[in-house]
C-alpha positions in Angstrom: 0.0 64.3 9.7 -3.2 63.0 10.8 -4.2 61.5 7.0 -0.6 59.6 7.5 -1.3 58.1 10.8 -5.1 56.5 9.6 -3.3 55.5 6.4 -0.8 53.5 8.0 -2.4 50.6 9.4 -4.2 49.9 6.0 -0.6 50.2 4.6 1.0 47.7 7.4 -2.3 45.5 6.7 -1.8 45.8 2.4 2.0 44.9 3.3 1.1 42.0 6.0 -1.2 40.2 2.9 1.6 40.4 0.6 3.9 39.4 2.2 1.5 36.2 3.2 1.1 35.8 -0.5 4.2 35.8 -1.6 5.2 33.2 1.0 2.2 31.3 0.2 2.7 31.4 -3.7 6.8 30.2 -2.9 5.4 27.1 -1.2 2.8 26.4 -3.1 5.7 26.3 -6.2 8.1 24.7 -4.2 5.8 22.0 -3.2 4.3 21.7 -7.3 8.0 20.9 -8.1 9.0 18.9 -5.4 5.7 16.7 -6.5 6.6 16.9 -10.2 10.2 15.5 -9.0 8.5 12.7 -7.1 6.4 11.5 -10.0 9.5 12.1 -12.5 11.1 9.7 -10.3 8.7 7.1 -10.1 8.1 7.5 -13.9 11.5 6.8 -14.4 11.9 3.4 -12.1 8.8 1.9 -13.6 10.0 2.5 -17.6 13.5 2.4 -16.7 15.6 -1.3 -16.8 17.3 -1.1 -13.3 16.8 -3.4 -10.8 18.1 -1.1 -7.9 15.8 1.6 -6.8 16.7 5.2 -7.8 15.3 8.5 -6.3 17.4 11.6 -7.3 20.5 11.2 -5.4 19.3 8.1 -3.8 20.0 4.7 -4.7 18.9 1.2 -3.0 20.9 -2.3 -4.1 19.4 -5.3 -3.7 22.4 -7.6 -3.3 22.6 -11.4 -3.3 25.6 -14.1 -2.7 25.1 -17.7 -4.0 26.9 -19.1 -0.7 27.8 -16.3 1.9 25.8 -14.2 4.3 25.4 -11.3 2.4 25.5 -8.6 5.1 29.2 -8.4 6.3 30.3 -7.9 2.0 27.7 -5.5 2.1 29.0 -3.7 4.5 32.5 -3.7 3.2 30.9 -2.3 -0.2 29.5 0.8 1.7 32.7 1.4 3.7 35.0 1.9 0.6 31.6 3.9 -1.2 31.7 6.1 1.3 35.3 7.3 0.1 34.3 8.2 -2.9 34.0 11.6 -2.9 30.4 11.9 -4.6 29.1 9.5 -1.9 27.0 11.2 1.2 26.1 8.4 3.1 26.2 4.6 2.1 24.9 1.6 4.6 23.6 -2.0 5.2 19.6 -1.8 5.6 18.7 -5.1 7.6 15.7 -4.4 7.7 14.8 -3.4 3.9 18.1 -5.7 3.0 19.4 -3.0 0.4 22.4 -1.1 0.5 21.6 2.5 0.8 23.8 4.9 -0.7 23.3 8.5 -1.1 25.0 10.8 -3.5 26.2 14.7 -3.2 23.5 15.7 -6.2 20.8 13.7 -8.3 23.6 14.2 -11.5 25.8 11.7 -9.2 23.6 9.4 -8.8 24.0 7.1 -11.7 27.9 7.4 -11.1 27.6 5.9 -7.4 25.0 3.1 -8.6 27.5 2.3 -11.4 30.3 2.4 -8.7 28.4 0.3 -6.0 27.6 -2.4 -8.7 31.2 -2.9 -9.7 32.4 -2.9 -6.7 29.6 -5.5 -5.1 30.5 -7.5 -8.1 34.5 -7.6 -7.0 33.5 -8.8 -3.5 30.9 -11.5 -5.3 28.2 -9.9 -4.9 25.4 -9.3 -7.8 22.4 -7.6 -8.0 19.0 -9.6 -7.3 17.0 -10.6 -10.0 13.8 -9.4 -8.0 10.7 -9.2 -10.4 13.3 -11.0 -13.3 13.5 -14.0 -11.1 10.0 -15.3 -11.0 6.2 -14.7 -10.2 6.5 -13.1 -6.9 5.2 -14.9 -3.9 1.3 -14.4 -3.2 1.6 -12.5 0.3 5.1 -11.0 0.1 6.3 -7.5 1.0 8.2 -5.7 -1.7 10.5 -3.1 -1.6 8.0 0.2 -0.6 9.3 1.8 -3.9 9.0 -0.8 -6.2 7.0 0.1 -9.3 5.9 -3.0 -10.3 2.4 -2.1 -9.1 3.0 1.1 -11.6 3.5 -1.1 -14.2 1.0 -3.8 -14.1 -1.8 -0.6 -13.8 -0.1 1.1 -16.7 -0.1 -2.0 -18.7 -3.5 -2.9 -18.0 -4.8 0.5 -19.0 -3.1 0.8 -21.7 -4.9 -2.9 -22.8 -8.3 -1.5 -21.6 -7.5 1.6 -24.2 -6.5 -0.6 -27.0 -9.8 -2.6 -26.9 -12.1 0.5 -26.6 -10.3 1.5 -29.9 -10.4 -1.8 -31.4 -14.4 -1.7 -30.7 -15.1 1.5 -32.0 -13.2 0.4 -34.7 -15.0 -2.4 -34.9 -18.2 -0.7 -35.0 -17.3 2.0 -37.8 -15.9 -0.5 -40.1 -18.8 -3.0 -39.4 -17.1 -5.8 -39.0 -18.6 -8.9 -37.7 -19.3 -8.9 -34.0 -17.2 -12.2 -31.9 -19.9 -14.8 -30.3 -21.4 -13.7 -26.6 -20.2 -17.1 -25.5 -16.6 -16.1 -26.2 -17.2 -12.8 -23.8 -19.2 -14.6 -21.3 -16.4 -17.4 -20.6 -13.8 -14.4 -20.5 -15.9 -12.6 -18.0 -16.8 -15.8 -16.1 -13.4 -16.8 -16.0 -11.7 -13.0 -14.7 -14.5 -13.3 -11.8 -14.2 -16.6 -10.3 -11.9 -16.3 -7.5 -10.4 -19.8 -7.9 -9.5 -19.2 -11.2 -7.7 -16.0 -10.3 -6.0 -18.0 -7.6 -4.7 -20.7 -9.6 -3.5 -17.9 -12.5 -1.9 -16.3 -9.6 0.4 -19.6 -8.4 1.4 -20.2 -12.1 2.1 -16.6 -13.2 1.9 -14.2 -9.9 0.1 -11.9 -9.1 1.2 -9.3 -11.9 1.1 -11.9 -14.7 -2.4 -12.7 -13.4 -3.7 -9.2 -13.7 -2.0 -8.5 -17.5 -3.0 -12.0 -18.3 -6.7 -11.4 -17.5 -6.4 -7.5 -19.0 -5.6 -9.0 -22.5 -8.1 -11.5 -22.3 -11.2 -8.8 -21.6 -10.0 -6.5 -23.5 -9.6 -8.7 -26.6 -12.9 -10.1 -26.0 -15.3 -7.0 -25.2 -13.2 -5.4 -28.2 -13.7 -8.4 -30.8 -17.5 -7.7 -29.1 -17.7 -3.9 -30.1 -18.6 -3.6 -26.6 -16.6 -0.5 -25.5 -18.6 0.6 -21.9 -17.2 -2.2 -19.9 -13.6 -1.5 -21.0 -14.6 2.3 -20.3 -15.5 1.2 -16.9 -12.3 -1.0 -15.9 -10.2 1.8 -17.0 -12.0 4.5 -14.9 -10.7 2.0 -12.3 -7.5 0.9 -13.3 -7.0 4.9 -13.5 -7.3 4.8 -9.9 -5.0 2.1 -9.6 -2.2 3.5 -11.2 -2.9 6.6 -9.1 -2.7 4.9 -5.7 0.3 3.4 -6.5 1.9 6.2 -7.9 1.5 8.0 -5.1 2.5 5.2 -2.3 6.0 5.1 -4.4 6.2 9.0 -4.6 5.0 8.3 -0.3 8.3 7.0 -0.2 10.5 8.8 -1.4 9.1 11.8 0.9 9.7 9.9 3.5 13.3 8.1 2.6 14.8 10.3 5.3 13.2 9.6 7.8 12.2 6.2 8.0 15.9 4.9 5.8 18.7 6.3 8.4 21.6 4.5 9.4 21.2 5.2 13.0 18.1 4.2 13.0 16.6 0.5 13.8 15.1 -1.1 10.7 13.6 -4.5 11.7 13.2 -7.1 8.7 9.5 -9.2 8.0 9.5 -12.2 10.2 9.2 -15.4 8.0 6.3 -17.7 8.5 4.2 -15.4 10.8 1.3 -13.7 8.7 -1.9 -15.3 8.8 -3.0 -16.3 5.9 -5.7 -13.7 4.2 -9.7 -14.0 4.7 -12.0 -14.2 1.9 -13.9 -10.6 1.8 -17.2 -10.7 1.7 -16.9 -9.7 -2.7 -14.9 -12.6 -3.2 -17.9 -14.8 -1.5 -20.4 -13.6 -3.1 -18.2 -13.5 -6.8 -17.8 -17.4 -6.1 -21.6 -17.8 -5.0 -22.7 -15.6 -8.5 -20.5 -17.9 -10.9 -21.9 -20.7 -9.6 -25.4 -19.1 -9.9 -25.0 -17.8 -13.6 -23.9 -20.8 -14.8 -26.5 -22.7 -13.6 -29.0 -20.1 -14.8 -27.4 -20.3 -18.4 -27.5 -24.2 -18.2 -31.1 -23.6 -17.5 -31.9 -20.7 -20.5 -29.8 -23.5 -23.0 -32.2 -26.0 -22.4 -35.2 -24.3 -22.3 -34.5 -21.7 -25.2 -31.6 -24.0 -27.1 -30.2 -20.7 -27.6 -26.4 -20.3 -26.9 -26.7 -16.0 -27.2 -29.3 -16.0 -24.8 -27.0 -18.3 -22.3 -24.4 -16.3 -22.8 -26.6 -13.3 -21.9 -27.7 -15.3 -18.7 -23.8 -15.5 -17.7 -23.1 -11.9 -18.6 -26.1 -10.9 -16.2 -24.9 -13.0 -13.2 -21.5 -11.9 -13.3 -20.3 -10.5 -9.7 -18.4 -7.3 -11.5 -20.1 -4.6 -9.6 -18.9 -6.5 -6.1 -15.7 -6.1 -7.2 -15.6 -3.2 -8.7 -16.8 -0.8 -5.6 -14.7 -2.4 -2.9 -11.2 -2.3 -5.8 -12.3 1.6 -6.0 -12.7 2.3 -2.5 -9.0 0.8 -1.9 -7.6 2.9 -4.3 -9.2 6.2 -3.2 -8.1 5.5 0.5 -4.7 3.8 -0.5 -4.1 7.5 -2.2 -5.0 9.4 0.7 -3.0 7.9 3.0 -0.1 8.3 0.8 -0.8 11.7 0.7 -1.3 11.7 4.4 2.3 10.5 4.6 1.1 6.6 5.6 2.7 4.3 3.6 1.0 1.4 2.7 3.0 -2.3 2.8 0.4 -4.4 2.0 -2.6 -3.5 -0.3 -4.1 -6.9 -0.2 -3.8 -6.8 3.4 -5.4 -3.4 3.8 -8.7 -4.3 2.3 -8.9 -7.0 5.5 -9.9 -3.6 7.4 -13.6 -4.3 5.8 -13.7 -7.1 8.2 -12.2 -6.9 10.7 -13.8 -7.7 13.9 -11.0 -6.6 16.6 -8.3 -4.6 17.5 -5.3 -5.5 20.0 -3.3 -2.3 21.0 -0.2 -2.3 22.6 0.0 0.1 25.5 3.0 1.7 24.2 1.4 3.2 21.6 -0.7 5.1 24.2 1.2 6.4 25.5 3.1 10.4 25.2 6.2 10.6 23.5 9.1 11.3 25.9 10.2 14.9 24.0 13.2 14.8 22.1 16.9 15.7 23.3 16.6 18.8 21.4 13.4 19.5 22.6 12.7 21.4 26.0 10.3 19.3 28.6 6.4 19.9 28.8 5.9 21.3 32.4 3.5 18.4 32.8 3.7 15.2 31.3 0.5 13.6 30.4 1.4 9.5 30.5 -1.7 9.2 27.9 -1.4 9.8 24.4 -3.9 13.0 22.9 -5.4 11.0 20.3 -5.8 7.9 22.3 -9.0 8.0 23.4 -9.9 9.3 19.8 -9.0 6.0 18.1 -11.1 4.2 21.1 -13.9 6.1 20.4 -13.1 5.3 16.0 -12.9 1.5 17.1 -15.8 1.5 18.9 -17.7 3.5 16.0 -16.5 0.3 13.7 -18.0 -1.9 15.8 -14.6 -3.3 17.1 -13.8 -5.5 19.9 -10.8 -3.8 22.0 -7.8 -5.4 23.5 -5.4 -3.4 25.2 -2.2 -5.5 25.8 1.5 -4.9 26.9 0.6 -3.2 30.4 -2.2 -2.1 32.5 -1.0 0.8 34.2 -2.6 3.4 31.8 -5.9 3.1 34.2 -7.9 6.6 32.7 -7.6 5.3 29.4 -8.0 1.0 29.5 -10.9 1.5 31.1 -12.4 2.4 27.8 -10.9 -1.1 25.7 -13.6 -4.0 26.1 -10.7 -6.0 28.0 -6.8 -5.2 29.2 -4.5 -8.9 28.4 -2.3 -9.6 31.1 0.5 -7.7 31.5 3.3 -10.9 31.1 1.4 -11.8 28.1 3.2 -11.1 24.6 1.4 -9.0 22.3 1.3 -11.7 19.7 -0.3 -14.4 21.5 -2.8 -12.1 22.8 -3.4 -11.4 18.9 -3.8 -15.3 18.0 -5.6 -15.5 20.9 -8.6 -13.8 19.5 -7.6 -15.4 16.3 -8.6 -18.9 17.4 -11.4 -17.9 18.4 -12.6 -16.5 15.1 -11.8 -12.7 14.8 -10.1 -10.9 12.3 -7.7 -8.8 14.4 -6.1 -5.3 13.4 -3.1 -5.1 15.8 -1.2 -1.7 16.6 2.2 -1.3 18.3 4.7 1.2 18.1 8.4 -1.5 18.2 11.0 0.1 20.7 13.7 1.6 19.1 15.9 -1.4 20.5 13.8 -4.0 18.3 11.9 -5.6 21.0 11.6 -9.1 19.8 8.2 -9.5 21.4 6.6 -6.7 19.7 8.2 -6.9 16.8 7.7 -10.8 15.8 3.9 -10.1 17.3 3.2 -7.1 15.2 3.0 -9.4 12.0 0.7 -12.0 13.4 -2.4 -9.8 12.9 -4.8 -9.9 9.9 -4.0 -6.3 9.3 -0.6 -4.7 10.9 -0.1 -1.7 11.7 3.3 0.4 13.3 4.1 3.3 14.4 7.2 5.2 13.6 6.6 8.0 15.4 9.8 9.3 17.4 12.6 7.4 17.8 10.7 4.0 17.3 12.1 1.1 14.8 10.8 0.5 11.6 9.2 -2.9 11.4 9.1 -3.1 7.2 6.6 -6.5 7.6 3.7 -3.8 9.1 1.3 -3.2 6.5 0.9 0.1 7.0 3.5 2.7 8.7 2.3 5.5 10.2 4.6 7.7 10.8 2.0 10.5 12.3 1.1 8.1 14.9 -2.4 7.3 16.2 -3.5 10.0 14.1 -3.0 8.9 11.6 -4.3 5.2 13.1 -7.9 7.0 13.8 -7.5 7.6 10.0 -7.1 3.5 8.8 -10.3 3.4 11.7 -12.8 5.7 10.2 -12.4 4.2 7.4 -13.6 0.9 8.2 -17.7 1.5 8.2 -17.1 3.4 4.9 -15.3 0.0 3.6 -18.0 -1.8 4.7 -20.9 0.4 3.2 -19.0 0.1 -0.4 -19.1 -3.5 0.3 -22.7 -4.0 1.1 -24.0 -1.5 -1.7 -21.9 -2.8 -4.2 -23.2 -6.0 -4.0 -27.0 -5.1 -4.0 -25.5 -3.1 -7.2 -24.2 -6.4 -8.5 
């Protein structure tokens, strides 16, 4: 009797671990396959020919009419969907302006898009030509699933491959080498950022990118010079990574931040600033002026065009480009895996320097708890991770605005200066504007669409909402952070980081 008793709380304890592994081993599977899903879906949006989004079971319909508002048709479409009988849930998004229809099981799912497209097309409705109509515009804000990102860094990396086999075939065969000049022009050419601009209003920003991808890579390839087109593929690796995973971001979060019930508030035209030159695009401009000058100088001392060529190749500004590009991709793919998702890539890498921040009070504040959810005892007015993302901005060297109230006294006292409380969050954020500063502004938009905080959020260099709770979902932020200021304190900390890749990659360059 007594051996039983001292074996059974080694039994209870063998059982307890088992059972923790088993549980353990379940959701580690279930969460392998519900990422292997994700990806699949991705995969299949950016090879596929579709212009809707697809996700499983869900679909999104970009719809456009030639004369008629297209909302009220739209809303007709998902009233007779929704008696189909392989139809969930079908509405109007205003703010993502899609129809978003969700079917019983993923096998349904290209029924209902079928079913949805033939019967927008009866009410004169068509698809939009998205991507197929044009070169996107330079700051817009596509749909958060859209894979053109996936493509353009497939594409590219694919080029980047071709040319490393082209030079090492090249090299085995011995075939003639192309001229240096021909590689210098294409190098000085894919680093000037006026260049890249004016590819970029004739072709977009993804023509721009494949456009410059074929040029390098037939040029180092016709070169035999394999290393470089090793190195933009290590990055363009990381590229199709990040945006792999802020479309798989997505879909994880398509249920919480795409409901009917809740408010989805559309990007306000004409608002966004207009983006700041970083400090790699200054100094890429600064070193192609430099190297050509400093080949102009070799030519006519040495009359020889290699060694000019060689003068170019040595000035180019790659190395500035290339640590702040990889930094951007690395954090872009956290914070999708975080559960942020990311808007605006080009606006994200403004965080390097940025100067202020203007918080709204709101988003200081403690969430209310939930109707389902039984009261705290004591209800603390001020946010837990407030005064962590004070302390983060203040770490980054940030000048602090707190605007949109004053009565949070224990925890303004730590911003550098509290706006008056009539004044609207965006003019306190082009306030600082005029005067210089590169503002990162956070609010959280009511759930009844506050017009003030909503048109205001856009107006900063970097925007950033939270849709924590039972806010709105402002799809013109740049960022969405559904875990709230934590997940703020996270965009924070990463801005001296930013800013050391920045400063060492030009002293590498």
């Amino acid at each position: 009797m007594l051996a039983l008793l001292d074996v059974a709380p080694l039994a209870g304890a063998l059982a307890g671990a088992a059972a923790g592994a088993a549980r353990g081993t379940v959701h580690g599977v279930t969460s392998v396959h519900d990422t292997t899903r994700r990806l699949t879906h991705v995969a299949r949006n950016a090879l596929g020919t579709d212009r809707h989004w697809r996700a499983g079971h869900r679909v999104h319909l970009a719809l456009r009419h030639p004369d008629a508002t297209v909302a009220p048709l739209a809303r007709k479409v998902a009233a007779e969907l929704l008696e189909h009988p392989d139809v969930v849930a079908a509405y109007w998004d205003e703010g993502l302006a899609r129809l978003v229809v969700t079917a019983v099981t993923d096998a349904a799912g290209d029924r209902v898009a079928e079913r949805a497209v033939a019967v927008a097309e009866r009410l004169g409705l068509t698809e939009d030509a998205g991507e197929d109509a044009g070169p996107e515009p330079e700051y817009d804000t596509p749909h958060p699933g859209d894979p053109r990102e996936v493509r353009v860094a497939a594409a590219a990396l694919l080029l980047d491959a071709a040319g490393v086999a082209g030079a090492l075939a090249g090299r085995s065969l011995r075939l003639p080498r192309s001229p240096k000049a021909v590689t210098a022009l294409v190098t000085l050419l894919r680093e000037n950022p006026r260049f890249r601009a004016r590819l970029r209003d004739r072709f977009g920003g993804s023509g721009m990118e494949l456009l410059l991808a074929a040029a390098n890579a037939a040029a180092h390839g016709a070169a035999q010079s394999p290393v470089s087109l090793l190195l933009d593929a290590l990055l363009r690796t990381g590229q199709l990574t990040e945006a792999t995973a802020r479309a798989a971001a997505f879909e994880t979060l398509h249920d919480d931040v795409c409901r009917e019930r809740r408010t989805s508030v559309p990007p306000a035209p004409d608002v966004r600033p207009p983006l700041r030159v970083t400090p790699a695009q200054a100094y890429a401009a600064n070193a192609g002026t430099g190297s050509v000058a400093g080949a102009a100088a070799t030519l006519l001392v040495t009359h020889d065009t290699g060694e000019a060529a060689e003068a170019v190749l040595a000035g180019s500004p790659k190395a500035a480009r290339y640590g702040p590009a990889a930094f951007n991709s690395v954090l872009g793919t956290d914070l999708a895996r975080t559960g942020v998702l990311v808007r605006g890539g080009d606006r994200l890498r403004q965080l390097e320097i940025a100067d202020s921040l203007v918080l709204h009070a709101d988003a200081l504040r403690s969430l209310p708890a939930a109707e389902d959810e039984e009261p705290a005892p004591y209800h603390d007015p001020v946010h837990p991770w407030a005064e962590a993302v004070l302390d983060a901005a203040r770490r980054a060297g940030l000048h602090v605005v707190v605007a949109g109230g004053s009565e949070l006294k224990d925890i303004t006292r730590l911003a550098d200066e509290v706006a008056p409380a009539d004044l609207p969050f965006g003019d306190a954020v082009r306030a600082l504007q005029q005067d210089g500063h590169i503002v990162v502004g956070v609010a959280r938009v009511p759930a009844d669409g506050d017009r003030d905080v909503a048109d205001g959020l856009p107006a900063g260099d970097v925007a950033i909402a939270l849709t924590d709770g039972r806010s709105a979902v402002p799809w013109g932020a740049d960022a969405l952070a559904p875990g709230g200021l934590a997940d703020v304190w996270r965009l924070l900390t990463a801005i001296p980081a930013a800013r050391r890749v920045g400063r060492r990659s030009q002293t590498l360059a």
